[in-house]
NULO-935517 format. One record per residue (C-alpha): y, z, x; residue in three letters; residue number from 1. Coordinates in steps of 0.05 Angstrom, whole numbers, plus 32768, in hexadecimal, padded with zeros to 4 digits. Example, Ala and Ser with C-alpha at 12.3 -4.5 7.8 and 13.67 -1.06 7.14 Angstrom:
# residues 2
> north | up | east | rest | nr
> 7FA6 | 809C | 80F6 | ALA | 1
> 7FEB | 808F | 8111 | SER | 2
# end
This chain:
# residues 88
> north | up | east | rest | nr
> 998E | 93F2 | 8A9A | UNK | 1
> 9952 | 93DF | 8A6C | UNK | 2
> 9927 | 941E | 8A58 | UNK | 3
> 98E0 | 9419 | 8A47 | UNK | 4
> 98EA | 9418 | 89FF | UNK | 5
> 991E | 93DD | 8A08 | UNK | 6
> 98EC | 93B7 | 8A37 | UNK | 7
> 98B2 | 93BC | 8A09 | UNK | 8
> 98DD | 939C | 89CD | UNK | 9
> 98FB | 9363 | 89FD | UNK | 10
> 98B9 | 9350 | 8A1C | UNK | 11
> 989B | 9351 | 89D4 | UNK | 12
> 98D0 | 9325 | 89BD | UNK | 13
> 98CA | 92F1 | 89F6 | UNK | 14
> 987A | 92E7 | 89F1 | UNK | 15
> 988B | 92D6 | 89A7 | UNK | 16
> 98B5 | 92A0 | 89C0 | UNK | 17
> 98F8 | 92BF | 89A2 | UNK | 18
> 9935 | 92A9 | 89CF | UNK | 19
> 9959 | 92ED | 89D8 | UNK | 20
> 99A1 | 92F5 | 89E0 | UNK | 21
> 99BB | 9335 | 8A02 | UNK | 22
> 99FD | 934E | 89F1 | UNK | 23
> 9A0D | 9393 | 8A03 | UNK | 24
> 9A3F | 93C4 | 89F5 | UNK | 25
> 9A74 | 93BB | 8A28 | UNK | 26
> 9A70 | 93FC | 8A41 | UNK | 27
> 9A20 | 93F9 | 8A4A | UNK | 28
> 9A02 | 93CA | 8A85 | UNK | 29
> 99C3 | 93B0 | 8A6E | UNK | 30
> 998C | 9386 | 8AA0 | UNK | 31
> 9972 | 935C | 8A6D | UNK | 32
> 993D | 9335 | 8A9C | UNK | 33
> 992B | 92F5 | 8A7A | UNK | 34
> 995A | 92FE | 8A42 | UNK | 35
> 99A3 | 92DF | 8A3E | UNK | 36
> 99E4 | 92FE | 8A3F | UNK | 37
> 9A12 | 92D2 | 8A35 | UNK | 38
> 9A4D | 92FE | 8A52 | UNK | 39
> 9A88 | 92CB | 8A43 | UNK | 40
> 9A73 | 92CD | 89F4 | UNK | 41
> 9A8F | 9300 | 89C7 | UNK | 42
> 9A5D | 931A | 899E | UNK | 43
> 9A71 | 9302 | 8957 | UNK | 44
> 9A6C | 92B9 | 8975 | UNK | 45
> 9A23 | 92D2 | 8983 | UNK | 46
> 9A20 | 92E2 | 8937 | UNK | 47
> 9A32 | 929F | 892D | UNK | 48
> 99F1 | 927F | 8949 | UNK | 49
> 99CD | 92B8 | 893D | UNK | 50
> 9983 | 92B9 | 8911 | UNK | 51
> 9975 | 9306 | 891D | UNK | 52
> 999E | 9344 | 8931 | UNK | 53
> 9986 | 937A | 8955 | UNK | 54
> 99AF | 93B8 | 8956 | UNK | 55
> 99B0 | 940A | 8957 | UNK | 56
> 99E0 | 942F | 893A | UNK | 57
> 9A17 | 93FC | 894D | UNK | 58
> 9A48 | 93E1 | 891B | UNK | 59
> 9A36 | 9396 | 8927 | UNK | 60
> 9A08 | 939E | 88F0 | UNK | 61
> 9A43 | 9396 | 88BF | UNK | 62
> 9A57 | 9362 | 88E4 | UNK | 63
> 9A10 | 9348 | 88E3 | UNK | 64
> 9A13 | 9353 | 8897 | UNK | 65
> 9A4F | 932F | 8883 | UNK | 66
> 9A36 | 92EC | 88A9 | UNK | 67
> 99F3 | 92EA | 8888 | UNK | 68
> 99CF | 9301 | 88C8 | UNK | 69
> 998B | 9328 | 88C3 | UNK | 70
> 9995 | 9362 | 88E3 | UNK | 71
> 9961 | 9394 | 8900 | UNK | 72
> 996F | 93D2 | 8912 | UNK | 73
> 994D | 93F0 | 8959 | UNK | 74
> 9945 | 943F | 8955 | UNK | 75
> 9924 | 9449 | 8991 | UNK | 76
> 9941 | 948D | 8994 | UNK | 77
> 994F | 94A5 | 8959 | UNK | 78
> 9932 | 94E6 | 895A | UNK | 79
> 9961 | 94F7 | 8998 | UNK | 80
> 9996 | 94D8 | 896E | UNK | 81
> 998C | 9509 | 8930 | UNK | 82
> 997A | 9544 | 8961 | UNK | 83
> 99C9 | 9534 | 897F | UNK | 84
> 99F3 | 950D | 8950 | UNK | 85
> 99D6 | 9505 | 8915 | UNK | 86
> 99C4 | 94CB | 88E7 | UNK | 87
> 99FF | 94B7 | 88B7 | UNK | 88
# end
């Protein structure tokens, strides 16, 4: 499911004329409305073809890093994140 704060960054992303690619984290289902999926690709073979990553706290950044990939990183909650887990 797409919360507010993810719908507001896809939509944004789309009127710029961005082609977003969805891959979630297998245990997360994600609507992704206009954006792709691409459930039969792994998602280093997205890093492959990939201009831009978008991440959280996930560890395809590294990934990200070692092919040359730009990587963002999406806190959207990262006050509930500090308030539970903690930034490392």
């Amino acid at each position: 499911m797409v919360n507010a704060e993810h719908s507001a960054l896809i939509e944004a992303l789309l009127s710029e004329g961005y082609k977003l690619v969805i891959k979630s984290h297998p245990n997360q289902a994600l609507d992704s409305g206009e954006a792709l999926t691409c459930p039969g690709v792994s998602a280093m073979q997205l890093l492959l073809v990939a201009d831009y990553l978008i991440t959280d706290y996930s560890a395809i950044a590294l990934e990200a890093a070692a092919a040359g990939v730009k990587t963002f990183y999406y806190l959207f909650d990262s006050e509930r994140y500090r308030e539970h887990t903690g930034v490392n």
